[in-house]
N, CA, C and O atoms as a printed pandas DataFrame, in Angstrom:
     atom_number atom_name residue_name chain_id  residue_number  x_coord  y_coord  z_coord
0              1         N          UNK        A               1   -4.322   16.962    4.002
1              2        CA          UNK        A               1   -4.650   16.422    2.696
2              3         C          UNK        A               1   -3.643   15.319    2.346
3              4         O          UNK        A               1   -2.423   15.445    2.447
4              5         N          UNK        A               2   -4.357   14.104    1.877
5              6        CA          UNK        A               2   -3.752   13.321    1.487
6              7         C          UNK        A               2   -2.712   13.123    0.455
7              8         O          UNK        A               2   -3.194   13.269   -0.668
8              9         N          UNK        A               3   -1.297   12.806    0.448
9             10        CA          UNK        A               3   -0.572   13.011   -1.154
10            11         C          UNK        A               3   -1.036   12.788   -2.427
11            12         O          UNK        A               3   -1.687   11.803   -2.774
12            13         N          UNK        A               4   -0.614   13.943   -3.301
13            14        CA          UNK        A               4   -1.311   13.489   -4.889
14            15         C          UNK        A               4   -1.726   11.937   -4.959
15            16         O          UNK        A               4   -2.870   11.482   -4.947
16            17         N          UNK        A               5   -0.639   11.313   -5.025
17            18        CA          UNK        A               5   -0.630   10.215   -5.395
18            19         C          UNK        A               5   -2.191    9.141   -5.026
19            20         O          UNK        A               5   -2.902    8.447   -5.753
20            21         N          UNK        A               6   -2.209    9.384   -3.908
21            22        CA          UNK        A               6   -2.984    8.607   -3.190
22            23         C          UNK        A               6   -4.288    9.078   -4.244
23            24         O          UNK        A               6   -4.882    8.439   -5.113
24            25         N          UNK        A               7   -4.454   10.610   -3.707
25            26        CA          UNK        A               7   -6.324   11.178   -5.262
26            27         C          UNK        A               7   -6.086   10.670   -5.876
27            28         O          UNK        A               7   -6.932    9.806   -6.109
28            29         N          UNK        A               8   -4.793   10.601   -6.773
29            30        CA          UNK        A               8   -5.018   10.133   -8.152
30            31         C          UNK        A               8   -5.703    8.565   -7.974
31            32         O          UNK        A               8   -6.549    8.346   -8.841
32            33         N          UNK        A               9   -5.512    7.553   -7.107
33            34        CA          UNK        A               9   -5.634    6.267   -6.852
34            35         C          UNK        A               9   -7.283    6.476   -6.852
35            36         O          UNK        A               9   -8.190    6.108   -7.600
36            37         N          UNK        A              10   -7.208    7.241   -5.655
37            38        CA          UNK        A              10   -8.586    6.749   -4.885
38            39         C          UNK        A              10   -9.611    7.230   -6.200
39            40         O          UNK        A              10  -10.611    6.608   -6.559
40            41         N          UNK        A              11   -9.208    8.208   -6.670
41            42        CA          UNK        A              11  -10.520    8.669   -8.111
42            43         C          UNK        A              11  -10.333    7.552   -8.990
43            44         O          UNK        A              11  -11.349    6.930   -9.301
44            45         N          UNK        A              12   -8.997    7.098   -9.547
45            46        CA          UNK        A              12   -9.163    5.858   -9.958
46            47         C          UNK        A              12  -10.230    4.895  -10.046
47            48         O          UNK        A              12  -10.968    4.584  -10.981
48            49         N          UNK        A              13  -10.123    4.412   -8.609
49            50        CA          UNK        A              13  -10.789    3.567   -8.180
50            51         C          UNK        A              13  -12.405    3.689   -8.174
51            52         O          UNK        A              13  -13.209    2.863   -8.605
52            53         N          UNK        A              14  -12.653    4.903   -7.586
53            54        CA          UNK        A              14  -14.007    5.458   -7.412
54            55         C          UNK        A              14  -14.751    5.685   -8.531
55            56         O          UNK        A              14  -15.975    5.552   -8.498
56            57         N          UNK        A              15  -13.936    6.143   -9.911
57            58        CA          UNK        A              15  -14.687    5.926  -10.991
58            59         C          UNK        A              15  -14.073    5.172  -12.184
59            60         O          UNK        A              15  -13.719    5.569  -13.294
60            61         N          UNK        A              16  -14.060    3.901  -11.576
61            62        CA          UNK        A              16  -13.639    2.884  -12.597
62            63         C          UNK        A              16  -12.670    3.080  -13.728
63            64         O          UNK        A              16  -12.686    2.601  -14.862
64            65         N          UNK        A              17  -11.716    4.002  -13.075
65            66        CA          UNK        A              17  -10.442    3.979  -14.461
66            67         C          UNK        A              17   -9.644    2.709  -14.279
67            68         O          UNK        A              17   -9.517    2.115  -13.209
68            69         N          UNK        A              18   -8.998    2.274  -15.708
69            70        CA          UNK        A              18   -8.075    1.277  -15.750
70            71         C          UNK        A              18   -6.865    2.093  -14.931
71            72         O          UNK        A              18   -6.366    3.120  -15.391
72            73         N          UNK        A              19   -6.447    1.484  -13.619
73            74        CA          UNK        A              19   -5.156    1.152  -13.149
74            75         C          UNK        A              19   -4.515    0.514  -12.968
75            76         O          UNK        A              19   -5.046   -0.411  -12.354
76            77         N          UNK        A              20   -3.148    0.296  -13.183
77            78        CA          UNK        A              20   -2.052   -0.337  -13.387
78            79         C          UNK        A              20   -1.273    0.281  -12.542
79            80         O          UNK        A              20   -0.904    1.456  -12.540
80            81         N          UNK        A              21   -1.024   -0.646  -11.765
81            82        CA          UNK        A              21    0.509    0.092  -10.622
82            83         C          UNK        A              21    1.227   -1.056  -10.066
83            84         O          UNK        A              21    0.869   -1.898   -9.243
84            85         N          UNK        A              22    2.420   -0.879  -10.762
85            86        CA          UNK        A              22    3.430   -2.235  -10.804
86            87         C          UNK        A              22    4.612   -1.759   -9.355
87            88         O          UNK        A              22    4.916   -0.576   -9.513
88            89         N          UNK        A              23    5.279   -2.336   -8.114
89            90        CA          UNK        A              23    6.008   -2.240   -7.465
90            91         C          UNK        A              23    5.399   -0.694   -6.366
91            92         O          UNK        A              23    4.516   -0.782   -5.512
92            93         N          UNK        A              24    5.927    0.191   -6.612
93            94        CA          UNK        A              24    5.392    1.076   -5.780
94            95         C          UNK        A              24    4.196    1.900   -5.774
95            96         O          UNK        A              24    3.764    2.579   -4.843
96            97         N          UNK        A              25    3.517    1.683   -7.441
97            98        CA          UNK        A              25    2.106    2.026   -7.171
98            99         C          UNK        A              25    1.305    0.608   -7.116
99           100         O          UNK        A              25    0.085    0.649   -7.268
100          101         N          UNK        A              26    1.635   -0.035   -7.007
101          102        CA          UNK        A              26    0.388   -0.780   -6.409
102          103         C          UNK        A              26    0.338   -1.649   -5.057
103          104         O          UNK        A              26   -0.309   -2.671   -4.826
104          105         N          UNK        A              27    1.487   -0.710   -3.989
105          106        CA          UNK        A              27    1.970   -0.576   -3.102
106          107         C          UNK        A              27    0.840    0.050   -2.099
107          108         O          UNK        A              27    0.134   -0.364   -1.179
108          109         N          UNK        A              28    1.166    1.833   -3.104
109          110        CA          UNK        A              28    0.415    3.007   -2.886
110          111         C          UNK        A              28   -1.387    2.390   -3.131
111          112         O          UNK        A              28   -2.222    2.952   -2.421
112          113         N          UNK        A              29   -1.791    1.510   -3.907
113          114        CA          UNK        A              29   -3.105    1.357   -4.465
114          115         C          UNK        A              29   -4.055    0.455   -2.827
115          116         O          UNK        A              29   -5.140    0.667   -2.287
116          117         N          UNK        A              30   -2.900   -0.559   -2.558
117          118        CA          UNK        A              30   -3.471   -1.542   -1.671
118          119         C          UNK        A              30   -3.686   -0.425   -0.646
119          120         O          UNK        A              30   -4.836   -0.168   -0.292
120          121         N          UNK        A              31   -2.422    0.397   -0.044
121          122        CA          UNK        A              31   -2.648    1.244    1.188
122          123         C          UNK        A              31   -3.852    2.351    0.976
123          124         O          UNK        A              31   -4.051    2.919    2.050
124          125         N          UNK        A              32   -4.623    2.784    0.046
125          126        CA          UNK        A              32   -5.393    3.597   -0.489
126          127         C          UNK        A              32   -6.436    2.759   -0.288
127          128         O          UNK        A              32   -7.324    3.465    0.189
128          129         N          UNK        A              33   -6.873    1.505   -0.398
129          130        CA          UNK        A              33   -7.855    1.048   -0.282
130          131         C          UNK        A              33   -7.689    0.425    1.109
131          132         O          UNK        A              33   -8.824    0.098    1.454
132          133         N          UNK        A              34   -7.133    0.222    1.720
133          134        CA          UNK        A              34   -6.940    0.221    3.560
134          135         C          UNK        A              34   -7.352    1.326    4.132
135          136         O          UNK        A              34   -8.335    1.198    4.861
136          137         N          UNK        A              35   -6.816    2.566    4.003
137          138        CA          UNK        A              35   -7.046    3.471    4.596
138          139         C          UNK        A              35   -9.183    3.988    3.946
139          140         O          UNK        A              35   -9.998    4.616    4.623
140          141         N          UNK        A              36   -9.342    3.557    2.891
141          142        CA          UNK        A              36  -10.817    4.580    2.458
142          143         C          UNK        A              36  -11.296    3.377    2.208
143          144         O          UNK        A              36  -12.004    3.579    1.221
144          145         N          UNK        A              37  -11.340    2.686    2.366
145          146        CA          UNK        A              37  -12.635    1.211    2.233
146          147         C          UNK        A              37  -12.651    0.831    3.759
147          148         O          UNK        A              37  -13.577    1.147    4.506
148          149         N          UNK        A              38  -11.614    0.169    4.128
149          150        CA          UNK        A              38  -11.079   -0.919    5.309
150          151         C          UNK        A              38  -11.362    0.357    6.300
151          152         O          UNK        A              38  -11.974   -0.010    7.303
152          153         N          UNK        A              39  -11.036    1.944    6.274
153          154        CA          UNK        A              39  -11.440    2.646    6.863
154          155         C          UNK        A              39   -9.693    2.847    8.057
155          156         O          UNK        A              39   -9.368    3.656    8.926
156          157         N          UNK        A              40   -9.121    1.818    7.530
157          158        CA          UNK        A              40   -7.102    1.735    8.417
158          159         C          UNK        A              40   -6.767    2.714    8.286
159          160         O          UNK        A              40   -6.003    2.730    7.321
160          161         N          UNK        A              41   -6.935    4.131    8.927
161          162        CA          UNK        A              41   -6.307    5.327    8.843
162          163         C          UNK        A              41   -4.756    5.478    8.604
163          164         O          UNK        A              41   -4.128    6.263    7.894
164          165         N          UNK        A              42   -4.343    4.435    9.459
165          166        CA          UNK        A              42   -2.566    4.010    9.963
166          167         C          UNK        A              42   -2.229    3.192    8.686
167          168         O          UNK        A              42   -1.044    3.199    8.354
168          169         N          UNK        A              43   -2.900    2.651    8.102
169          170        CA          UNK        A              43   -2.147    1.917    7.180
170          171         C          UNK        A              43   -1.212    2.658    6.240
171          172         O          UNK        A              43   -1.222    3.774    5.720
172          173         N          UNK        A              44   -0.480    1.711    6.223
173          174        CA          UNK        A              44    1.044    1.698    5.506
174          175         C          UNK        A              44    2.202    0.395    4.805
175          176         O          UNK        A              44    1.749   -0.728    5.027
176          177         N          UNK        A              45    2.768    0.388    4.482
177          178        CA          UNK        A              45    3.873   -0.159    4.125
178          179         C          UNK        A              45    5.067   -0.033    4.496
179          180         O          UNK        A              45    5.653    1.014    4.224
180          181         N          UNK        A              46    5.596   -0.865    5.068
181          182        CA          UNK        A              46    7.335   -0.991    5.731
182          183         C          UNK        A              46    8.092   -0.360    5.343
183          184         O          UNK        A              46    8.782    0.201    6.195
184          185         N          UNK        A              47    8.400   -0.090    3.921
185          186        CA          UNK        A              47    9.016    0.739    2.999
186          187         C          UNK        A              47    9.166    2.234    3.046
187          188         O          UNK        A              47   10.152    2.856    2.650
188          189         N          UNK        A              48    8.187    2.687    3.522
189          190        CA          UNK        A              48    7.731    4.312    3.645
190          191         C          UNK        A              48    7.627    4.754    5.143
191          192         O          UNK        A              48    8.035    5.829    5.583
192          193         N          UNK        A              49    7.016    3.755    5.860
193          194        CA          UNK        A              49    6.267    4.290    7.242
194          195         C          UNK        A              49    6.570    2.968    8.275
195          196         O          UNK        A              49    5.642    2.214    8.568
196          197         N          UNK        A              50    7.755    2.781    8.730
197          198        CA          UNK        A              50    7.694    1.556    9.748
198          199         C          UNK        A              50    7.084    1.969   10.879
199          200         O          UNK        A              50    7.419    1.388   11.911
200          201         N          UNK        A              51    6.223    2.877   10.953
201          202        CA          UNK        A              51    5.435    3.239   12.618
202          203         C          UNK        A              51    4.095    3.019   12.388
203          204         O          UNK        A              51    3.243    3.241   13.248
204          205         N          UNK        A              52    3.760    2.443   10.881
205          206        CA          UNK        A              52    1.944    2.535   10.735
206          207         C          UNK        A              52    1.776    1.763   11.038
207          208         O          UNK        A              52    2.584    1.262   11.820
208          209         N          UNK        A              53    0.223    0.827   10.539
209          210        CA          UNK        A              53   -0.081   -0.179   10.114
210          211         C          UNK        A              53    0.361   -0.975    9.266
211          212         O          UNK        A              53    0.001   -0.741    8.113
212          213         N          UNK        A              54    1.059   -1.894    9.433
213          214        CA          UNK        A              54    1.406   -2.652    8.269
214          215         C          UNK        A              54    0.862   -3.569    7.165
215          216         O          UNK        A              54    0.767   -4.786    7.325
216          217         N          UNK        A              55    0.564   -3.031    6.214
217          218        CA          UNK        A              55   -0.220   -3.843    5.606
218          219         C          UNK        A              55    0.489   -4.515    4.262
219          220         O          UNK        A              55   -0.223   -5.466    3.940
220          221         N          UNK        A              56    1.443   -4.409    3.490
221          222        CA          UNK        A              56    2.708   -4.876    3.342
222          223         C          UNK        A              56    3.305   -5.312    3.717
223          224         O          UNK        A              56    3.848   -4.674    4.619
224          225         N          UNK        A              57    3.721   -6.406    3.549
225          226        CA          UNK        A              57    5.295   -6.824    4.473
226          227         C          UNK        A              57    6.511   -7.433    3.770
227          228         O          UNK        A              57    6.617   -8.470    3.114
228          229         N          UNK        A              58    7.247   -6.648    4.042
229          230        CA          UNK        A              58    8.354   -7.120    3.182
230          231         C          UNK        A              58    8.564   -8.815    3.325
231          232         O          UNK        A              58    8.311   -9.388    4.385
232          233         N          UNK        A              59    9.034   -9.499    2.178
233          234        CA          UNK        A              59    8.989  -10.891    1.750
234          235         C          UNK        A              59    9.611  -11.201    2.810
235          236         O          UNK        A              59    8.935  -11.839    3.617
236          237         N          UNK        A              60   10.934  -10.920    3.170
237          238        CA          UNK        A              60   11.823  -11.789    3.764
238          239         C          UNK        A              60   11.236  -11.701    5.226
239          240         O          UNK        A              60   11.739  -12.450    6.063
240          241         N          UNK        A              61   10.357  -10.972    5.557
241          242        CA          UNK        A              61    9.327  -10.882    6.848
242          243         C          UNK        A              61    8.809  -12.264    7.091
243          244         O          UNK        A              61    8.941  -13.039    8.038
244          245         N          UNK        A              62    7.929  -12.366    5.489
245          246        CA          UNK        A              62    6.901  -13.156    5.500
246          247         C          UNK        A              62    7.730  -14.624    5.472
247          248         O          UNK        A              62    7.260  -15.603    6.052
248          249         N          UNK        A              63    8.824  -14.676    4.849
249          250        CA          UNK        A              63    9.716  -16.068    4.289
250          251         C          UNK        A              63   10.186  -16.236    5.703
251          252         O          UNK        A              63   10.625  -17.386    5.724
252          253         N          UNK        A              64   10.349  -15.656    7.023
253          254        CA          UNK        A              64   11.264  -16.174    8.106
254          255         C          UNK        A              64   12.738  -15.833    7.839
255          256         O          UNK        A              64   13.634  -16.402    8.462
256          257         N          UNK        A              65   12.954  -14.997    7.005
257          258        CA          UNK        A              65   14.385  -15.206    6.681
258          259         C          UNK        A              65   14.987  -14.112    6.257
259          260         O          UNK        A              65   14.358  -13.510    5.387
260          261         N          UNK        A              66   16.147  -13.582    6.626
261          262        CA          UNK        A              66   16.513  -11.977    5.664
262          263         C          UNK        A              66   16.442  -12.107    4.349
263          264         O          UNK        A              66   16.199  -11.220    3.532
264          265         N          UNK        A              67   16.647  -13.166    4.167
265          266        CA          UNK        A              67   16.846  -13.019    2.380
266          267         C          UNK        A              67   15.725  -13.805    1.798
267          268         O          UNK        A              67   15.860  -14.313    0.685
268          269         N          UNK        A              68   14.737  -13.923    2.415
269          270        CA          UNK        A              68   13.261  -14.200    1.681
270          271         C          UNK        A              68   13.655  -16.066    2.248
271          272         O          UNK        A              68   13.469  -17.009    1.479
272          273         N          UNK        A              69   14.095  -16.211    3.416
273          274        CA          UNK        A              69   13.882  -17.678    3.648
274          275         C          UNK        A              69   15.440  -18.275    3.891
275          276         O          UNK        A              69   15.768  -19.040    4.798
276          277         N          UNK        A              70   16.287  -17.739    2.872
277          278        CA          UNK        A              70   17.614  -18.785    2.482
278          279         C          UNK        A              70   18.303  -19.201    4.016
279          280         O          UNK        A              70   19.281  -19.947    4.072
């Protein structure tokens, strides 16, 4: 079974409640809709799970740079 967190999302979603998830829930929201839409079982975020799917990526990944580019 999937963590609370995640039901609480996915019912969210499934029956049109207003959600709001700022930094780590809407972290949790994107990987919830990877894994049960996109069907990404593995999906994950760098933050929690560096062995999944990454579907997050930390900035300084994306910038080329440790510190987001500098």
């Amino acid at each position: 079974m999937p963590p609370a967190r995640f039901i609480a999302i996915r019912y969210a979603r499934e029956n049109s409640v207003p959600f709001l998830g700022t930094c780590g829930g809407f972290q949790h929201a994107i990987v919830e809709y990877a894994r049960n839409v996109l069907g990404w079982q593995d999906a994950a975020h760098a933050e929690t799970d560096s062995e999944g799917r990454m579907v997050i990526a930390p900035a300084e990944l994306l910038a080329g740079g440790e510190n987001g580019g500098d």
